[in-house]
N, C-alpha and C positions, 0 to 999 in steps of 0.2 A: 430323246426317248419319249415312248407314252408311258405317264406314268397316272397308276389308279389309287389314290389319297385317300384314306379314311378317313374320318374325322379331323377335316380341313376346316371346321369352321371352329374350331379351337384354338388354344392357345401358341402350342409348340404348331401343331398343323397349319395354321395360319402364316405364320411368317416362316417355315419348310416351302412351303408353295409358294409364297412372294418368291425365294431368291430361288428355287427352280424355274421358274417363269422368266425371273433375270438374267437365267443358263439356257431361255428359248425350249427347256422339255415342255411339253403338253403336260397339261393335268386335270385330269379330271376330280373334283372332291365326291365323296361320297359321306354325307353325315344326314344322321336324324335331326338334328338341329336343338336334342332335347336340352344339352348343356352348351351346346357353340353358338355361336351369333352368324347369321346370315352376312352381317357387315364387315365380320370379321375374312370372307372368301374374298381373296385379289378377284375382279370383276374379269383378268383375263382367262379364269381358268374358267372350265366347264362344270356348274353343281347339279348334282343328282343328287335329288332327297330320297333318301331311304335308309332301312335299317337292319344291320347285322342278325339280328332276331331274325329277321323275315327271309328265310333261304333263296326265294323268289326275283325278290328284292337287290341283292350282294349279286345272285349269279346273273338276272338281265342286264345291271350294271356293268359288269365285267364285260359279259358279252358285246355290249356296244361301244364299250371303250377300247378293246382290242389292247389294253396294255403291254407295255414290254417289261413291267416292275411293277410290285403292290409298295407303298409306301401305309405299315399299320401304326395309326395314331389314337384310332376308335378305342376307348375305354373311361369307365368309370374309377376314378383315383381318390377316392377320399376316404385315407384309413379308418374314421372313426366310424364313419359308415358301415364302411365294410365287416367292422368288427359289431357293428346292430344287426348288421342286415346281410349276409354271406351269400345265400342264396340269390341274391339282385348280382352280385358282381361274378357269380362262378355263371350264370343267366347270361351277364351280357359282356364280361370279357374272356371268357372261357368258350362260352358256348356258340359266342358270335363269333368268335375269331375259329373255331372250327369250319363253321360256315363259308368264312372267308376262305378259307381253305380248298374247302371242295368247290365251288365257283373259283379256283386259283387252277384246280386240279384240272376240273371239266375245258378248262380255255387253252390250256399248257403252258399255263405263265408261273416261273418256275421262281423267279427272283420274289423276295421281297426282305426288302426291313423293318423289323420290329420294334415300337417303341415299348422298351421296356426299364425295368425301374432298379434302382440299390433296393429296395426291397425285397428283391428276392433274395437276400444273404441275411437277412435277419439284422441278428447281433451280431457284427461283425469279430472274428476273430485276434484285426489285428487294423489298421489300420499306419498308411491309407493301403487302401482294400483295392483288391486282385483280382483276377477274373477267375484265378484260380480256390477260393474263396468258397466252403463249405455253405452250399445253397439252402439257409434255414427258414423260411421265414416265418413272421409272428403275428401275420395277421390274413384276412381274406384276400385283400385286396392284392399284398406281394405275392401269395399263394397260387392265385387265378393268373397273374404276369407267369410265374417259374410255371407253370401247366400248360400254357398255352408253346411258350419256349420245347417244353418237353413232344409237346405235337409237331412243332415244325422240325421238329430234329430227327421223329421220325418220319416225318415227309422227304428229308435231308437222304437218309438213308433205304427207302424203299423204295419213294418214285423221283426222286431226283430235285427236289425243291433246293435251292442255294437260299437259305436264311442269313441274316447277319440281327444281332440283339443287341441293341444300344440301350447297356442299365445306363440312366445317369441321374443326378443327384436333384439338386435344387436349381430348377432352371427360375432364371430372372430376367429383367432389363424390355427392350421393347426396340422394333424399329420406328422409324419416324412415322408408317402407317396403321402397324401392328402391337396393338400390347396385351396385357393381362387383366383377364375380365371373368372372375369366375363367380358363380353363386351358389353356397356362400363362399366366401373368401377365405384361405387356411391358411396361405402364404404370408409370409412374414413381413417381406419387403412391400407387398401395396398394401397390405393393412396399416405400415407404419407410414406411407404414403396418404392411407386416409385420413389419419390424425392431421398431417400436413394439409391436407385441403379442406380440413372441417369438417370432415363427411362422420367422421369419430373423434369421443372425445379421449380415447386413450387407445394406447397400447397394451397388450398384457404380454409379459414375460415370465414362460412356466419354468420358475427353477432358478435359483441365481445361487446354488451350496452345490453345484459339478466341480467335480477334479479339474477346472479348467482354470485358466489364469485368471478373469475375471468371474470367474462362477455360473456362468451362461453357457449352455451349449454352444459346439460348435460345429459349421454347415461347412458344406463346399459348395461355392453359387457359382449356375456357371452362368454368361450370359444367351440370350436364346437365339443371337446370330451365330453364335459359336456351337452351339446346340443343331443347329440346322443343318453346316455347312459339312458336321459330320456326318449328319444323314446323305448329303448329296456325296459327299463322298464315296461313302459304303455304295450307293444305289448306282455309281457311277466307276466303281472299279469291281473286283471279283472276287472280292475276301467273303467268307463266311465264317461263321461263329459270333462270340460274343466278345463285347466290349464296352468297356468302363470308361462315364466321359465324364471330366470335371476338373479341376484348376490342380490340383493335388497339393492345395491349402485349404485352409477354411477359417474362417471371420465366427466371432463369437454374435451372440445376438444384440448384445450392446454395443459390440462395434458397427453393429449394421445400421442401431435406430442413431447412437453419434455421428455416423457419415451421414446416415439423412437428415437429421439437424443440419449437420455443417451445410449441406448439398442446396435445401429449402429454404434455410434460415428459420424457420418456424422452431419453437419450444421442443414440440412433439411427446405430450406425456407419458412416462411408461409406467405402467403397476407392475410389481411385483407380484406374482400367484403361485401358488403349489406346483410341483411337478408333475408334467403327464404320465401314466404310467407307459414304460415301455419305451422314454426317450433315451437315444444311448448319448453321453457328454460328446461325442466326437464322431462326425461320419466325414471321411475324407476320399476321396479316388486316388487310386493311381491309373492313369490314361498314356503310359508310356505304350500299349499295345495298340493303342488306338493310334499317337504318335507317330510310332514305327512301321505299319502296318495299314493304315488308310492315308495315314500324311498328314494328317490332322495338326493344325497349326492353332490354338485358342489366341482372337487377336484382343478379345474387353476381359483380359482375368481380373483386372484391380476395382474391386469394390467402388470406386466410385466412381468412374466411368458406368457400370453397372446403375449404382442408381440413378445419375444424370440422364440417363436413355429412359427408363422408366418414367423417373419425375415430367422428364417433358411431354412422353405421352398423356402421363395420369393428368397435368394441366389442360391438355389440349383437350380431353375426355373425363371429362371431372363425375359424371356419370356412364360410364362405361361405354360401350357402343348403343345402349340402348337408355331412355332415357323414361320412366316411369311417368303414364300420362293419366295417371288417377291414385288416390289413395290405396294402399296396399292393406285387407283387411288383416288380421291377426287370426293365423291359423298354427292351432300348440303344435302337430306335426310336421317337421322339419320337410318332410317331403311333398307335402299336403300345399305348405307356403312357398316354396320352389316353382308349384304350380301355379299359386294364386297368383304370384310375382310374375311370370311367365307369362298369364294371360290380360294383365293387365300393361303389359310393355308393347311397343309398337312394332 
């Protein structure tokens, strides 16, 4: 198949397009590059820089790519953000993926899969969580994922779009070429990964008094080949709607930094800190629809395989894909230093 890739030069998008490429589809990525890594695109696909903002931009792309599927990975994901800043994410995960839309519309390319997130359920009801699962969410960023779902549904219904909505949980791990490189980093497992390589001198852990056996929340991790392999799935058989992907366990957070001890050998500090607000003790999936229904088989669910695949990346790449080639000045806005960091990487 030809397939037209959002935001390939990202995390999940990155290693999506490796093992599509490994299945011989075509792909083409389409990312601004503002938060992905150019190094992070397999060199077999085809990248086109541009950006979902720019109507122009998303529909010549299309247009020259002739795809047979949109595979949407394009989006801004950091809740805290999103809760500063709402307008940036309804802007560019709401308003781009409209865009994408109509550049989907005008070409008659009807398929696509969406990356979307457990965020759109909020507080979960019940856990592990259903696809049938009252769609609340509590913050911008899950809000702008359930909006944009709500537009392709009625693309679904009026002019014939086949959607499919992969929410899933906490993606982890890495392949031997591709790993996790984000800035800043929110993620659990490579922040406890940079203590291990010295890049930090701690961990912090928000919360250790949750209903939970050891008092830490608890995640469902899944790994991000298993992460992938669902998308190729969905994009390669005829299911539409949504689906829940993840291990249907979950590891508390001090089981996470214990196995990367064990995994590293390194100390790996952790602080104890306050509670975030708004973290619920337990987010789990059930991915029995996804199972049943795409064929979906998760091959790395045990946590330490998980972080063994990480770890050997985060080694191999101890600074990211990119590697800072001058001092980084100190700028107090978060998005302000994003940019100085940006412009001082290679």
């Amino acid at each position: 198949m030809k397939i037209l890739l959002t935001g390939g030069a990202g995390y999940i998008g990155s290693v999506t397009t490796e093992l599509l490429l490994d299945r011989k589809h075509e792909v083409t990525v389409f990312d601004n590059l503002e938060r992905g890594h150019r190094a992070a695109v397999d060199p077999r696909a085809k990248l086109v820089t541009g950006d979902l903002r720019n109507k122009d931009e998303i529909r010549d792309a299309m247009k020259a790519a002739k795809p047979d599927a949109v595979m949407h990975f394009a989006a801004y994901a950091l809740v805290g953000e999103s809760m500063e800043n709402p307008l940036l994410y309804f802007r560019n995960n709401l308003d781009g993926g409209v865009n994408l839309a109509e550049a989907m519309s005008a070409a008659n390319v009807k398929r696509i899969i969406f990356s979307s997130t457990c965020a759109t359920y909020g507080y979960p009801d019940k856990v592990p969580m259903t696809e049938d699962l009252p769609q609340r969410p509590v913050n911008p960023y899950g809000e702008s994922k359930l909006q944009f779902e709500k537009v392709l549904m009625w693309c679904h219904q009026r002019i014939g779009f086949q959607p499919v909505f992969l929410r899933y949980f906490n993606a982890c791990g890495a392949t031997e070429k591709y790993g996790e490189d984000h800035l800043p980093e929110t993620h659990l497992i490579p922040n406890v990964l940079k203590v291990a390589l010295g890049k930090a001198e701690k961990v912090s852990v928000f919360g250790d008094d949750y209903e939970t056996p050891d008092g830490t929340c608890i995640r469902d991790y899944i790994h991000i080949v298993d992460l992938a392999q669902a998308h190729i799935l969905a994009i390669e058989g005829d299911a539409t709607g949504a689906f829940n992907l993840g291990n249907g366990d979950g590891y508390s957070v001090k089981q996470v930094i214990d196995t990367a001890r064990k995994i590293t050998g390194k100390e790996i500090k952790a602080e104890m800190s306050p509670r975030r607000p708004g973290d619920p003790p337990r987010l789990i999936a059930s991915a029995g629809k996804a199972k049943k229904v795409l064929g979906w088989k998760p091959k790395y669910a045990d946590l330490e395989t998980i972080i063994k695949h990480a770890w050997a990346w985060h080694q191999k790449h101890p600074d990211g894909y990119e590697v800072p080639q001058k001092p980084v000045l100190f700028v107090p806005h978060e998005a302000a230093h994003r940019r100085q960091v940006k412009k001082f990487r290679t």
